[in-house]
C-alpha positions as CSV (number, residue, x, y, z in Angstrom):
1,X,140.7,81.7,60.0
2,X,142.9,81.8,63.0
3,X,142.1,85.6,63.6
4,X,138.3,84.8,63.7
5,X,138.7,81.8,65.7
6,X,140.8,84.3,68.4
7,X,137.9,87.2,68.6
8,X,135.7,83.9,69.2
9,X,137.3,82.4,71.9
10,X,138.0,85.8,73.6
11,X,134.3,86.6,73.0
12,X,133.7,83.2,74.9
13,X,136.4,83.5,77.8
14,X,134.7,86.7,78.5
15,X,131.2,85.8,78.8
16,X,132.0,82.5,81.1
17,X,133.3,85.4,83.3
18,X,130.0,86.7,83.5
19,X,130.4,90.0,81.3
20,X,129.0,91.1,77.9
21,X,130.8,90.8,74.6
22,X,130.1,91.8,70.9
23,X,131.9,90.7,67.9
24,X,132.1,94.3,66.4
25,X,132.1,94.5,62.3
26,X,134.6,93.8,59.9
27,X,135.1,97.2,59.2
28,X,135.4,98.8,62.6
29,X,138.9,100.1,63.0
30,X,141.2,98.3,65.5
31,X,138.1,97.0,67.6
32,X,137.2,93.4,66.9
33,X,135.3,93.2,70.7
34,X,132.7,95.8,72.7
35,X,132.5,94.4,75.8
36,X,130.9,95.6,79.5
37,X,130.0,94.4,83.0
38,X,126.6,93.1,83.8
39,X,125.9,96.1,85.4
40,X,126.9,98.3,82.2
41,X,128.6,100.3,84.3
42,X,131.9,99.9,82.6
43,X,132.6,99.7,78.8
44,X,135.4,98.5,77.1
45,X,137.1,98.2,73.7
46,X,139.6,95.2,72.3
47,X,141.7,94.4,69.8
48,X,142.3,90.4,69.2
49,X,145.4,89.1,67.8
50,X,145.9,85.8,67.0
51,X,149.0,83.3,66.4
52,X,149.5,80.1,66.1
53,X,152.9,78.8,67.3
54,X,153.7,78.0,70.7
55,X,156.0,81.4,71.1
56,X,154.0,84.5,72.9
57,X,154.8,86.6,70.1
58,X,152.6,88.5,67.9
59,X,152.6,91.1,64.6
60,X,151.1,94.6,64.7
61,X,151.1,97.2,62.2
62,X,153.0,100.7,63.3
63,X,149.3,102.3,63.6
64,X,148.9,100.7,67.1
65,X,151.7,103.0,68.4
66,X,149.3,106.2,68.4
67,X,146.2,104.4,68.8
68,X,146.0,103.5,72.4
69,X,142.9,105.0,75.2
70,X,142.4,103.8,79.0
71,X,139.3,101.6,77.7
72,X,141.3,100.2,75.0
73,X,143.1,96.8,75.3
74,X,144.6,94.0,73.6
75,X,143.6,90.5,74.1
76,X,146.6,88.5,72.3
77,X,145.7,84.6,71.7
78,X,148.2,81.8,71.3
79,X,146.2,78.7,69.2
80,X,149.1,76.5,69.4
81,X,147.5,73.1,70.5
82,X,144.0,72.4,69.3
83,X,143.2,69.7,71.8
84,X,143.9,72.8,74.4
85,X,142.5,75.8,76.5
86,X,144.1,78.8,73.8
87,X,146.6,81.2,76.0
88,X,145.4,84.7,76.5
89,X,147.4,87.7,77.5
90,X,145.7,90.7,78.2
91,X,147.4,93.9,77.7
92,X,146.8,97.7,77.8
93,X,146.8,99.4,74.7
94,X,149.1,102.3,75.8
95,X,151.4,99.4,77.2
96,X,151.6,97.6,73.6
97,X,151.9,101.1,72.0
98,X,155.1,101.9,74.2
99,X,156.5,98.4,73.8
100,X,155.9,98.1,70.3
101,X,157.7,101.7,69.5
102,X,160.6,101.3,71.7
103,X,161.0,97.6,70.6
104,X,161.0,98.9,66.8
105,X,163.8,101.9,67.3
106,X,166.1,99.7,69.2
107,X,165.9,96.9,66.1
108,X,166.4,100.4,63.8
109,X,169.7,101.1,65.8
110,X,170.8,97.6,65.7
111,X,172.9,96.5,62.9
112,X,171.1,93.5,60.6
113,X,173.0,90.7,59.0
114,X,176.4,91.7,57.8
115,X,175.8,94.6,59.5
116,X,173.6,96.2,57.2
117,X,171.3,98.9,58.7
118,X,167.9,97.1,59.2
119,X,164.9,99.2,56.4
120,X,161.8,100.6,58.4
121,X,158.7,98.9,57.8
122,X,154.9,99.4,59.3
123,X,156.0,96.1,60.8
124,X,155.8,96.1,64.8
125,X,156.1,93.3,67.3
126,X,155.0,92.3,70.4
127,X,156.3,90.0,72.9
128,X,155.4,88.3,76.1
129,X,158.3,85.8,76.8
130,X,158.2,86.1,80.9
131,X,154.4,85.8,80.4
132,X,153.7,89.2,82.6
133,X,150.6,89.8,80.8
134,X,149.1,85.6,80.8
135,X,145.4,85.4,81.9
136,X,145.6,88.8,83.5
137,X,141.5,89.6,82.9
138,X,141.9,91.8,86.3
139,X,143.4,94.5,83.9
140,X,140.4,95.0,81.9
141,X,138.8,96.3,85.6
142,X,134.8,94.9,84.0
């Protein structure tokens, strides 16, 4: 329930800033939110994720290294602390894409426990620990 709870509060955050936003369908590939100005003069697409811990850290799957566009964007949401405002950090997609794929090959080339090679996996990960990307709505230029 976390994941529907994100796309709901981003839906939210972006209307109290004045613009439009759609919950899109389950089924609509790596698009959760539609979302425009008031003028509907810009369009844009988002993908929520959702954690729940206190640490600005997220999982993707490897299919959001190729799938990245200049009206495409993440919108990652930290539900740590129920009795507070969630965190949101706003990202463009081609930013996570890069991130996530050099992130992954560097873990590849790193030895694992007892040095052991590490086993690829569709597993990505994406992190905002110096909070660069923290209530940065400006990015998404509605």
């Amino acid at each position: 329930m976390a994941g529907v709870a994100g796309e709901y509060y981003v839906a939210a955050e972006l209307s109290r800033r004045g613009h439009i936003a759609s919950i899109s369908l389950r089924n609509t590939r790596g698009i959760d939110i539609l979302a425009t100005n008031q003028e509907s003069t810009r369009s844009i697409t988002i993908q929520v994720k959702t954690n729940q811990i206190a640490k600005p850290v997220w999982i993707l799957n490897e299919k959001a290294e190729s799938f990245h566009a200049d009206n495409h964007f993440y919108v990652f949401v930290c539900l740590s602390d129920y009795e507070k405002r969630p965190e949101f950090h706003i990202v463009p997609s081609a930013v996570v894409a890069e991130h996530i794929r050099v992130d992954h090959s560097s873990w590849l080339a790193r030895p694992g426990r007892n040095g052991v090679e590490h086993s690829d996996s569709a597993i990505r990960k994406f992190e905002d620990t110096e909070k660069k990307y923290l209530e940065q709505w400006h990015l998404l230029r509605l």
